[in-house]
DRENDO-1510 file (C-alpha; in Angstrom, 1 decimal, always signed):
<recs>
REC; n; res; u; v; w
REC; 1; UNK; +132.9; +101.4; +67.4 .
REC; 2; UNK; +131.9; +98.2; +69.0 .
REC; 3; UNK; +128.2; +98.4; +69.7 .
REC; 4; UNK; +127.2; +97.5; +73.5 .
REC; 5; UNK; +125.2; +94.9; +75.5 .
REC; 6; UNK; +122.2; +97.5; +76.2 .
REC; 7; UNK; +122.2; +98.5; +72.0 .
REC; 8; UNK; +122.3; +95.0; +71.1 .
REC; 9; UNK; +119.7; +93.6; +73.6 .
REC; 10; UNK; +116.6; +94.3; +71.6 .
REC; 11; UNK; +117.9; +92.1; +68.7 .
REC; 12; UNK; +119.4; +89.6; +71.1 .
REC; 13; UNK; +115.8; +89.1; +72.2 .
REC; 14; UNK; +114.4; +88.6; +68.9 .
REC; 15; UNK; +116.9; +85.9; +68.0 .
REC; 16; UNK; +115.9; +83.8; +71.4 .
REC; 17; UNK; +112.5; +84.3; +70.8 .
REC; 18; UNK; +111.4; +81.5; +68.9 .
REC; 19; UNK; +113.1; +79.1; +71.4 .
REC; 20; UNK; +111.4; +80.9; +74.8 .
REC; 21; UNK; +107.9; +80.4; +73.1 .
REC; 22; UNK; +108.3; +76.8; +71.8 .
REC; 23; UNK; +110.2; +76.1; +75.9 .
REC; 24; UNK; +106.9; +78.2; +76.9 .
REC; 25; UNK; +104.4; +75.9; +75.3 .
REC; 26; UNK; +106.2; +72.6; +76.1 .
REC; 27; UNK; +106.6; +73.4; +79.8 .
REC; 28; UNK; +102.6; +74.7; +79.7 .
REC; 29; UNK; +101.8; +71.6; +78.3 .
REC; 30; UNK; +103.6; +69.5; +81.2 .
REC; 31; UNK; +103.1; +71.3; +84.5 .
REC; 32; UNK; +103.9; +69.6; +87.7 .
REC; 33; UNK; +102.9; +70.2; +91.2 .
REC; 34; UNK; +105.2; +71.6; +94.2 .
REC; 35; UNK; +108.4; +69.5; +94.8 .
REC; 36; UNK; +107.6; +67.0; +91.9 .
REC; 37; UNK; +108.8; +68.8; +88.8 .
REC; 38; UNK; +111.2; +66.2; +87.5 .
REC; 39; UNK; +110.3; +66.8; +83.8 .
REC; 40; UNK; +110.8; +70.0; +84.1 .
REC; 41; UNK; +113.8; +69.9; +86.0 .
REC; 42; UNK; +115.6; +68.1; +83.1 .
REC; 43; UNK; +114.3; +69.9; +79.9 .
REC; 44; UNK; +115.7; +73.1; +82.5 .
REC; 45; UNK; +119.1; +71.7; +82.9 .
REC; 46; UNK; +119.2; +70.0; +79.5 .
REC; 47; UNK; +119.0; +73.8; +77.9 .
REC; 48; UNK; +121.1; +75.2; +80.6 .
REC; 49; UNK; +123.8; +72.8; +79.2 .
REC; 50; UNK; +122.7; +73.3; +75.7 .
REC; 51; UNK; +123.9; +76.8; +76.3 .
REC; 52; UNK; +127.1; +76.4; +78.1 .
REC; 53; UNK; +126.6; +77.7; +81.6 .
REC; 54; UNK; +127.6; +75.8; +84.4 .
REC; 55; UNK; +125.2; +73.3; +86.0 .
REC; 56; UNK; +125.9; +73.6; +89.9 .
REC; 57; UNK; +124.6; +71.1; +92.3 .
REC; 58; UNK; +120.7; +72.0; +93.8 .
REC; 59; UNK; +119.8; +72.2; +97.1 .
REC; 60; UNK; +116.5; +70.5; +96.3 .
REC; 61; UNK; +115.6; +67.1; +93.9 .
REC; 62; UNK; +114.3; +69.3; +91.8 .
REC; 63; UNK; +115.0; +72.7; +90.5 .
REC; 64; UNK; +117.9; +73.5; +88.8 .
REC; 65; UNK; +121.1; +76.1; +89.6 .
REC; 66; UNK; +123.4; +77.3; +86.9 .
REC; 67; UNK; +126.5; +79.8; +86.9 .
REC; 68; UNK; +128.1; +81.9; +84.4 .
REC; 69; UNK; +131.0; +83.9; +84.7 .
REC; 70; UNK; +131.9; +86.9; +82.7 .
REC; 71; UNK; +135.3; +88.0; +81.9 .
REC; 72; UNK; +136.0; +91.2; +83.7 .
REC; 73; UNK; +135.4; +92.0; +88.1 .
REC; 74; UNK; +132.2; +92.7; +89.3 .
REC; 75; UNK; +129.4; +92.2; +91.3 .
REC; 76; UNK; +127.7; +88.8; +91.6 .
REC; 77; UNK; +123.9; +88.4; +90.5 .
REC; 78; UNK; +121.4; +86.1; +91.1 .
REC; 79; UNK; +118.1; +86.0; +88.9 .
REC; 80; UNK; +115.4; +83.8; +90.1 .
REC; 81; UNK; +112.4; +82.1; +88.5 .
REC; 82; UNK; +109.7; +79.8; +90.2 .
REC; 83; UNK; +108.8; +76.2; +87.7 .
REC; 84; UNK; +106.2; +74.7; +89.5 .
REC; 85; UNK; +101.9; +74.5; +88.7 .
REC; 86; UNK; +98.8; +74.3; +90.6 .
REC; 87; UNK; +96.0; +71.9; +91.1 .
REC; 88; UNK; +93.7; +73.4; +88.7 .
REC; 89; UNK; +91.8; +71.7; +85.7 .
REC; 90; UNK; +92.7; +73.9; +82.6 .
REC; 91; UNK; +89.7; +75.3; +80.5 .
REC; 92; UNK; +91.2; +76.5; +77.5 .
REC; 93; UNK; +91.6; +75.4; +73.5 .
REC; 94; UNK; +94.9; +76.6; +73.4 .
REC; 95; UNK; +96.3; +74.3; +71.5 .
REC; 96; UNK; +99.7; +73.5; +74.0 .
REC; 97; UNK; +96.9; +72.9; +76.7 .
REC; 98; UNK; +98.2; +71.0; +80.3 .
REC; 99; UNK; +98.2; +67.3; +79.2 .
REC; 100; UNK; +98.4; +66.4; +82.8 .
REC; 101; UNK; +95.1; +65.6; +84.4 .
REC; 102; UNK; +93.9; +68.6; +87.1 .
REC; 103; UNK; +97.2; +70.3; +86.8 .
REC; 104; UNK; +97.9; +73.8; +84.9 .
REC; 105; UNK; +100.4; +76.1; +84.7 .
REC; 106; UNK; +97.7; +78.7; +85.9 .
REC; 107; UNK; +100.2; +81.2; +87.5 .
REC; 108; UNK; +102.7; +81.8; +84.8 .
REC; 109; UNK; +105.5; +80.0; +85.8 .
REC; 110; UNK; +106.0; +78.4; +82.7 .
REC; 111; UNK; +106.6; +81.8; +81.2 .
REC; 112; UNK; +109.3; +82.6; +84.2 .
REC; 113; UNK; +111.0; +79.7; +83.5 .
REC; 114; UNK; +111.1; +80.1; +79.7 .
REC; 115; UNK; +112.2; +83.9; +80.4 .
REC; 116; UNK; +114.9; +83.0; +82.7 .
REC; 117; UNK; +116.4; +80.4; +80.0 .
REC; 118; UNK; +116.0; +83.3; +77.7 .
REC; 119; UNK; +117.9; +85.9; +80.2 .
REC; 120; UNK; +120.8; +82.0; +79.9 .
REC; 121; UNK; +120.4; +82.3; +76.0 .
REC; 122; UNK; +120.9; +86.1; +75.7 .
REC; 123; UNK; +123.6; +86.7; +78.9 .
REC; 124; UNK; +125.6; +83.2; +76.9 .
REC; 125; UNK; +126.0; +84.8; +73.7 .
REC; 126; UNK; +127.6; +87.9; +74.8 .
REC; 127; UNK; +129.6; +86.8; +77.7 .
REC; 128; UNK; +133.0; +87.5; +76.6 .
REC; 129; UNK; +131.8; +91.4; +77.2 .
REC; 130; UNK; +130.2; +90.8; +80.6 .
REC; 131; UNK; +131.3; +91.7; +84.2 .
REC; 132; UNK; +130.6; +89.9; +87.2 .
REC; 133; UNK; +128.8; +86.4; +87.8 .
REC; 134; UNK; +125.7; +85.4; +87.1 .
REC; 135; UNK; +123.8; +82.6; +88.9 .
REC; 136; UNK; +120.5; +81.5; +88.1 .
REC; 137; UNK; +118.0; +79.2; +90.1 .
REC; 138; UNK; +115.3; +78.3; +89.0 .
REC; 139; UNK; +113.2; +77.1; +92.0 .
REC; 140; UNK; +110.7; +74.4; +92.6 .
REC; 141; UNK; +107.6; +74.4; +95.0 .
REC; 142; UNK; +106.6; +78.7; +95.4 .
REC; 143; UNK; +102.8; +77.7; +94.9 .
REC; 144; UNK; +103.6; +75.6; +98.1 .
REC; 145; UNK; +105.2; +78.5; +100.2 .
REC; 146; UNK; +108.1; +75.3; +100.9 .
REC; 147; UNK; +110.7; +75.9; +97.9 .
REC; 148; UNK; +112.4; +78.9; +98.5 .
REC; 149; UNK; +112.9; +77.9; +102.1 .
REC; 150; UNK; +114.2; +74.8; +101.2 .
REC; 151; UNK; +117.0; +75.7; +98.6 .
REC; 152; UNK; +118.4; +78.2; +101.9 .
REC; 153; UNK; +118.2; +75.3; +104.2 .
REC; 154; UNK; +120.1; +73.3; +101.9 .
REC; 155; UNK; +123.0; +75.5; +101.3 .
REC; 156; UNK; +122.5; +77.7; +98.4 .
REC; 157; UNK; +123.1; +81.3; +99.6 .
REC; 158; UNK; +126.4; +79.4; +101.1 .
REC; 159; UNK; +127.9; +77.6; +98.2 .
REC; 160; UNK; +126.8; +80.9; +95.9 .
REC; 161; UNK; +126.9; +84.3; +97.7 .
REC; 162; UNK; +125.9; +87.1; +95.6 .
REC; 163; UNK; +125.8; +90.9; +96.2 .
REC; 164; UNK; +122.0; +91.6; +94.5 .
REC; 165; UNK; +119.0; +89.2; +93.4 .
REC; 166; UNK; +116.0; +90.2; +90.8 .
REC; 167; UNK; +113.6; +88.2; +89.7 .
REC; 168; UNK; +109.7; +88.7; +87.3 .
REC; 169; UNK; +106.3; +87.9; +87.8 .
REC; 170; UNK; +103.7; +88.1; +84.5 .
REC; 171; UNK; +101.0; +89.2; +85.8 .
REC; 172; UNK; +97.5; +88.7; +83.5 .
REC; 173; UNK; +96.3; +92.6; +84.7 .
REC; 174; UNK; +98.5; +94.4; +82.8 .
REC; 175; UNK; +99.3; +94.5; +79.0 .
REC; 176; UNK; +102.3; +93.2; +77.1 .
REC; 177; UNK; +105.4; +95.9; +77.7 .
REC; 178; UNK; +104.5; +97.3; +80.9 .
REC; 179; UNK; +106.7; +96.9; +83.6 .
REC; 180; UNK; +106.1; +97.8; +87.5 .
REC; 181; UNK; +107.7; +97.5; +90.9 .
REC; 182; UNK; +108.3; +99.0; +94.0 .
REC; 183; UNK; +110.9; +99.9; +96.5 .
REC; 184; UNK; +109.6; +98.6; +100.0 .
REC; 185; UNK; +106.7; +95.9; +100.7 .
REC; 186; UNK; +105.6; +95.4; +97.2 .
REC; 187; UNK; +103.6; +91.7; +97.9 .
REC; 188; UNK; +102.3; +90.7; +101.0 .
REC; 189; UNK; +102.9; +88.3; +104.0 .
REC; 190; UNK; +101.1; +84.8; +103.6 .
REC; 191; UNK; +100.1; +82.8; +106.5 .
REC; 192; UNK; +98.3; +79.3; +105.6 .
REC; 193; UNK; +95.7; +78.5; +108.1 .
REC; 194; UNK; +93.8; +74.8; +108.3 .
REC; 195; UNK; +90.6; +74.5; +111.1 .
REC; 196; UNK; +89.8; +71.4; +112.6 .
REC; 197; UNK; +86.0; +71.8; +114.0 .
REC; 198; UNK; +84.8; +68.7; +115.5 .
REC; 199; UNK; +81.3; +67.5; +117.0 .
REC; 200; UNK; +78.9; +65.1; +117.8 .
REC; 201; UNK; +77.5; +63.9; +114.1 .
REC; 202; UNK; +74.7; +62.0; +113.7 .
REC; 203; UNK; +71.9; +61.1; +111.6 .
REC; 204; UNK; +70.9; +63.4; +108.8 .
REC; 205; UNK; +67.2; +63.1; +109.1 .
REC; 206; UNK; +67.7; +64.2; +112.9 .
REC; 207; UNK; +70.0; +67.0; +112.5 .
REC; 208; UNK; +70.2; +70.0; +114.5 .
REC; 209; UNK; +72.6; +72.8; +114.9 .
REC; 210; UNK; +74.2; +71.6; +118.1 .
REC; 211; UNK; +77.2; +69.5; +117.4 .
REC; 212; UNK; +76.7; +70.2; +113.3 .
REC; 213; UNK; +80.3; +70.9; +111.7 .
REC; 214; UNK; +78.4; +71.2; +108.5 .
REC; 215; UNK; +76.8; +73.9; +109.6 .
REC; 216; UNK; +79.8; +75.6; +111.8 .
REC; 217; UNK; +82.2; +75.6; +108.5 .
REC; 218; UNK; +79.7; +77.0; +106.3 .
REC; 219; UNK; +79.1; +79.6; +108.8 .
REC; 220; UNK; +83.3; +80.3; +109.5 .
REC; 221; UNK; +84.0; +80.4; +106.0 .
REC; 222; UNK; +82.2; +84.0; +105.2 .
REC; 223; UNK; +83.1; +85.3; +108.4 .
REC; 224; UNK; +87.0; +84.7; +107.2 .
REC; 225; UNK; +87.1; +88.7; +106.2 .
REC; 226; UNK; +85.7; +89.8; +109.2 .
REC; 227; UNK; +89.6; +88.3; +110.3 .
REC; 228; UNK; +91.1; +91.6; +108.3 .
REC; 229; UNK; +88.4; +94.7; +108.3 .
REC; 230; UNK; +90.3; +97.9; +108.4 .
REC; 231; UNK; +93.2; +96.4; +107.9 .
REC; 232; UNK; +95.7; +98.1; +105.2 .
REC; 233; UNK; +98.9; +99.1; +104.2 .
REC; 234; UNK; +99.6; +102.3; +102.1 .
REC; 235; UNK; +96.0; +101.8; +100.3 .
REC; 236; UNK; +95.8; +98.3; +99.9 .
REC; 237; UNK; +94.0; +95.9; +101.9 .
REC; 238; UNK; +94.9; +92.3; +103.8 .
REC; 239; UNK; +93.0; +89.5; +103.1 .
REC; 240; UNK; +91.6; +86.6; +104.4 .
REC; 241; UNK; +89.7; +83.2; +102.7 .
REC; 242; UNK; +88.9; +79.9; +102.3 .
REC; 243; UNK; +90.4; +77.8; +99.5 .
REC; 244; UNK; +88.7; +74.4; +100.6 .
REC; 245; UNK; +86.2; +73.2; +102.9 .
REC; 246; UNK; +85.8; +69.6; +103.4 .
REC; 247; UNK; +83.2; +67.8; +105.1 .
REC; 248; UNK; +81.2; +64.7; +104.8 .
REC; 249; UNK; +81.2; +60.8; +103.3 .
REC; 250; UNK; +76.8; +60.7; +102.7 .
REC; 251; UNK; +74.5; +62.7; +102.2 .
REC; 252; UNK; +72.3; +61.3; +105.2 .
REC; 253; UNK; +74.9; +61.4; +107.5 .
REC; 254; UNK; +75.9; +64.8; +109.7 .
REC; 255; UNK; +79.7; +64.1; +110.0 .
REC; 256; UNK; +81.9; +64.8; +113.0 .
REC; 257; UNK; +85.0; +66.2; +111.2 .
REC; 258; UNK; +84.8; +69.2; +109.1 .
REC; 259; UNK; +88.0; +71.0; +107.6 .
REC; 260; UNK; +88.5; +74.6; +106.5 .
REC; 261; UNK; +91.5; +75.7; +104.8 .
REC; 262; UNK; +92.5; +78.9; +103.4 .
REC; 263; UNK; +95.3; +81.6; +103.4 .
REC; 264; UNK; +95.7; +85.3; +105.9 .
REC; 265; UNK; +97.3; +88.1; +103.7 .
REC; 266; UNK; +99.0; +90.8; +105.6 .
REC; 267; UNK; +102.0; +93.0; +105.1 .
REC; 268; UNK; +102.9; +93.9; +108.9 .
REC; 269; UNK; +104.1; +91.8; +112.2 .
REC; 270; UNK; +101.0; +93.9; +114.1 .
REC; 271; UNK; +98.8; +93.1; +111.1 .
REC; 272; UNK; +99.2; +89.7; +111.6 .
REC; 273; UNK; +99.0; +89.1; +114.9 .
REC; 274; UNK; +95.8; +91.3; +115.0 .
REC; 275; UNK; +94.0; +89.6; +112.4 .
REC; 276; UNK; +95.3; +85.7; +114.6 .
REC; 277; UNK; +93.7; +87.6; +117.6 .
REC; 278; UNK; +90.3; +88.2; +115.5 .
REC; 279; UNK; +90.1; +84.7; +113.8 .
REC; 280; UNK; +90.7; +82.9; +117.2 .
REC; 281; UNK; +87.5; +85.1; +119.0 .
REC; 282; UNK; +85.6; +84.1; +115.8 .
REC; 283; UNK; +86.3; +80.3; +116.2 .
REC; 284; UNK; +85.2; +81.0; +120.1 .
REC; 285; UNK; +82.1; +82.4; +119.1 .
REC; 286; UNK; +81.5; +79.5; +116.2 .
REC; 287; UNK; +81.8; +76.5; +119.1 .
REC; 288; UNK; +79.9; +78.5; +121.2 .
REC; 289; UNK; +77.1; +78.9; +118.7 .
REC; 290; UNK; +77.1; +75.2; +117.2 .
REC; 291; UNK; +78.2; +73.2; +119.9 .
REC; 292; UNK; +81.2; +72.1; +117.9 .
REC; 293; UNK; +85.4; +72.8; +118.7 .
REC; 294; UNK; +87.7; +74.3; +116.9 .
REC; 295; UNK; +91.5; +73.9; +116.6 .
REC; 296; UNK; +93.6; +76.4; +114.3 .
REC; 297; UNK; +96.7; +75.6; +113.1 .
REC; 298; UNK; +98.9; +77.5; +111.0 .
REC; 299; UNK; +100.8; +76.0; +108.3 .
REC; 300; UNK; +103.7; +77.1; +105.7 .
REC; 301; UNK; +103.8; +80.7; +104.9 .
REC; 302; UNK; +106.1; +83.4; +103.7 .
REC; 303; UNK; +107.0; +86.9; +105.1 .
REC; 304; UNK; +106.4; +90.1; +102.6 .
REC; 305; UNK; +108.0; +90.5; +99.3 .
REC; 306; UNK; +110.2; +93.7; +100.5 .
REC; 307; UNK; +112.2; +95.3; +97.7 .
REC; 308; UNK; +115.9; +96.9; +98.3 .
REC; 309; UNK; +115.2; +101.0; +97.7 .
REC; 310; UNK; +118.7; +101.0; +96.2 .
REC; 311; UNK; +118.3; +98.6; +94.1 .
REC; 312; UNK; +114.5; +98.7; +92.7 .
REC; 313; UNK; +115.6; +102.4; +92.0 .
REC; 314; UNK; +118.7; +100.8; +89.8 .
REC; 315; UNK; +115.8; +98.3; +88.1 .
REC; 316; UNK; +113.4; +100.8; +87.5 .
REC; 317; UNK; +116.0; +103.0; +85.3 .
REC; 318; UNK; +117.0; +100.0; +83.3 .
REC; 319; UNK; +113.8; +99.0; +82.8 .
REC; 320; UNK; +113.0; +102.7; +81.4 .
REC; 321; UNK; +116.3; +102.7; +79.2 .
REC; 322; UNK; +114.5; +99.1; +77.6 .
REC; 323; UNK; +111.1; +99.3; +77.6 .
REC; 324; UNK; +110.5; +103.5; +77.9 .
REC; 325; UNK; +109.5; +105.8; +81.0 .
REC; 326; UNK; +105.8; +105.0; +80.2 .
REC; 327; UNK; +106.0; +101.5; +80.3 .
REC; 328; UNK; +107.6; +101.6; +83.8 .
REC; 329; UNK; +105.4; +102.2; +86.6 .
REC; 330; UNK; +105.7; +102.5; +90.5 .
REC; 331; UNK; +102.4; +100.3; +91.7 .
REC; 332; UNK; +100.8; +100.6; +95.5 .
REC; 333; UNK; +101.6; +97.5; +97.1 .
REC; 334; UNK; +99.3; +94.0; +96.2 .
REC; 335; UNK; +97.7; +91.8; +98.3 .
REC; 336; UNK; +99.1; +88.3; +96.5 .
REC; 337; UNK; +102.5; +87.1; +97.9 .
REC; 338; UNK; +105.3; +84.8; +97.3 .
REC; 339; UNK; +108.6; +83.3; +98.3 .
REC; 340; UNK; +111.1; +85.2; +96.4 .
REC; 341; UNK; +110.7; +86.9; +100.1 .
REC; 342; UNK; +112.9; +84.7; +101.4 .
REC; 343; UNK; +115.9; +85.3; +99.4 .
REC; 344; UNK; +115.1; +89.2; +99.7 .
REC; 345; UNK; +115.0; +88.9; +103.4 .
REC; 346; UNK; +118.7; +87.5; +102.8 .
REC; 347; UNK; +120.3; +89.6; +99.8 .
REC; 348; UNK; +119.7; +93.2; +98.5 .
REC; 349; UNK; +117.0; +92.7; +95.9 .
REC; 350; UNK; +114.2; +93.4; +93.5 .
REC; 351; UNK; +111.0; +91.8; +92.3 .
REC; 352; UNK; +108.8; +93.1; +89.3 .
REC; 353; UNK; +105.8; +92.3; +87.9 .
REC; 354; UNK; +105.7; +92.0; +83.8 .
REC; 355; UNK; +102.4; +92.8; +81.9 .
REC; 356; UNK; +101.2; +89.5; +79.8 .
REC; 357; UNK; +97.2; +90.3; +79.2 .
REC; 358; UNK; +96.0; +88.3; +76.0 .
REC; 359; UNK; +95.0; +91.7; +73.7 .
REC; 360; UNK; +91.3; +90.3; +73.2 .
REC; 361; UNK; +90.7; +90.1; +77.2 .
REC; 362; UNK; +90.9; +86.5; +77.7 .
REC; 363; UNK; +93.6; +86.0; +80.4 .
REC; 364; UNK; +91.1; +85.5; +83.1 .
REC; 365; UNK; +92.6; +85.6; +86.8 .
REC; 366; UNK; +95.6; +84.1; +88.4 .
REC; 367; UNK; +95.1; +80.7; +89.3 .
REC; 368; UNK; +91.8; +80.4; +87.4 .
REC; 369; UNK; +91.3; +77.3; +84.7 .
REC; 370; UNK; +90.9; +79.7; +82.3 .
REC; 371; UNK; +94.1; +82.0; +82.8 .
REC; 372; UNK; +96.5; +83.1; +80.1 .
REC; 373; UNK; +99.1; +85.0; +78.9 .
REC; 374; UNK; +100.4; +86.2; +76.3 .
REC; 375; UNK; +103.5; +85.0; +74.7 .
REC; 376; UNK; +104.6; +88.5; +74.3 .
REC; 377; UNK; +105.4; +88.5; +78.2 .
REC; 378; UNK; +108.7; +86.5; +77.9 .
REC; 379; UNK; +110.7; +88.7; +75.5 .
REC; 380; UNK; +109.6; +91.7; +77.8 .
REC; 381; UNK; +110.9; +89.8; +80.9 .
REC; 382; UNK; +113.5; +88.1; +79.8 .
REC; 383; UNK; +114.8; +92.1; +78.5 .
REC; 384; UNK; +114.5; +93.7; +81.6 .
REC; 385; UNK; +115.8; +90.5; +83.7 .
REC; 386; UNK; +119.2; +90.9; +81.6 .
REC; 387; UNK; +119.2; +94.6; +81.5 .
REC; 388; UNK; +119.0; +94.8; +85.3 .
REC; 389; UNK; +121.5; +91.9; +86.1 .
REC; 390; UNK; +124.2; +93.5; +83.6 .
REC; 391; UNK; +124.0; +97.0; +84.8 .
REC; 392; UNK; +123.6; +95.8; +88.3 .
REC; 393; UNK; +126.8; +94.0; +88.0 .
REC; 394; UNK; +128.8; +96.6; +86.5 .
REC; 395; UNK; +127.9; +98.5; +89.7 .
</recs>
């Protein structure tokens, strides 16, 4: 008797292994920034091609979109993976280190695109058993809240409508093999926010707190979770911070101009508007107390990552019949977010997160120069990635 896709996947993963790690370290040692991941772009769709699916046209200049079509009717999947890094300065002695200057893959999205080209390796050699279609994107610019956005605005649900959409996130908190999502808000809403204070500036050795934006930033900046007290969804709370503060050309000059940036987490519409309510009082009381003004403007952002029930329910029991019922847990929902929301708020879907912890503790935090995963982390999402798109389709 012919031995099936499920029985086989565990070896299928083995023999794509070697080539998800060695894609993992190259792309770790190249990261790019939002919307400029050309390199990465073509050592995507040079593999893509390598393994015979489809290269369709992309919405964006960089990203890639590939198809491939099984042999029998069914239902049309799209897995999803985000490519691009962040602006942080690895601190590692790994030795496939970022070779690019102040960038880092320090997010994992080197190891979802390596997993995704593993999920093109493993769904390729078996395709002459598979139902339905199978479209993968792998997506520039998530770190900038712009890319997801962008591919819909250029088309893509349009020239490739699909009934369900999965995608993974490694996640440095949890060990190698777990797996655990949600149905419902699983990640939550993110709202960037930039404040433009302004006052009178002057000399240093005459400063005073009337007209000091020095002073008023440094003061806004701690007050930022005041913005979200008592603020929560099912257990978990909304946040609110500063991710640069800019001020300043000498050090005996008080400047006129001082910048705060930073991002509001929250996971309902009411949430939201309560916490915009709060941070505008605080800015009154800020130019009241430092003579300054304060302008807030709110910039890209994403609504909450929001998880089909049908269909997390469908991913969670594949995910058990691959990895085992105790490696598959149901989490409270988390306070980071991300734009795979977008295509959610469009097609039935379901996001995961994918256990990658280094086993001697070292993975440090998401988007910290030291962060890391372990390689283990792509055979375990690349698995449940094709496990969920095959049964899904078969639906």
């Amino acid at each position: 008797m012919a031995r099936t896709f499920s029985e086989d996947l565990p070896q299928l993963l083995t023999d794509c292994n070697d080539a998800m790690v060695d894609l993992r370290h190259d792309l770790h040692a190249h990261p790019e920034l939002s919307f400029e991941e050309h390199r990465t772009t073509k050592v995507v769709r040079e593999r893509l091609v390598e393994l015979g699916w489809e290269l369709a046209p992309c919405p964006t200049p960089t990203g890639a979109v590939a198809v491939l079509r099984g042999t029998t009717p069914g239902k049309r999947i799209m897995i999803r993976a985000d490519i691009d890094g962040l602006p942080v300065t690895e601190e590692s002695s790994l030795p496939y280190t970022s070779r690019n200057p102040g960038i880092m893959h320090a997010c994992g999205h080197d190891v979802h695109t390596a997993a995704l080209l593993g999920v093109a390796d493993v769904l390729a050699r078996r395709r002459e058993e598979l139902a339905g279609e199978y479209t993968l994107v792998f997506q520039p610019a998530e770190e900038g809240l712009g890319g997801a956005h962008a591919m819909i605005e250029g088309g893509l649900l349009e020239a490739h409508p699909v009934d369900f959409v999965i995608g993974a996130h490694v996640t440095s908190l949890a060990p190698v093999g777990l797996v655990a999502t949600r149905a419902g808000i699983m990640m939550s809403e993110a709202t960037s926010l930039s404040v433009q204070i302004k006052g009178k500036g002057g000399h240093g050795a005459m400063a005073s707190s009337d007209g000091n934006v020095v002073l008023a930033v440094s003061h806004l900046a701690p007050r930022l979770s005041e913005v979200v007290t008592g603020l929560s969804y099912e257990g978990t709370d909304c946040a609110c911070s500063a991710g640069v503060i800019h001020a300043g050309t000498a050090n005996n000059v008080v400047p006129r101009h001082a910048l705060l940036r930073g991002t509001l987490r929250t996971f309902t519409s009411d949430q939201l508007r309560e916490a915009l309510t709060r941070l505008e009082r605080i800015l009154r009381e800020v130019e009241e107390e430092y003579g300054v003004t304060c302008q807030l403007e709110r910039g890209e952002g994403t609504p909450a990552v929001n998880n089909d029930p049908d269909v997390a329910k469908r991913v969670l029991t594949s995910a058990r019949s691959l990895m085992g019922d105790h490696n598959v847990w149901e989490l409270p929902p988390t306070s980071p977010s991300d734009d795979v929301s977008q295509f959610l708020n469009r097609v039935p879907g379901c996001y995961m997160f994918v256990g990658g912890a280094m086993p001697d503790g070292s993975s440090g935090m998401h988007h910290s120069p030291d962060f890391s995963v372990d390689d283990g982390a792509l055979g375990a999402a690349a698995g449940v990635l094709s496990k969920s798109a095959v049964d899904l389709a078969q639906l």
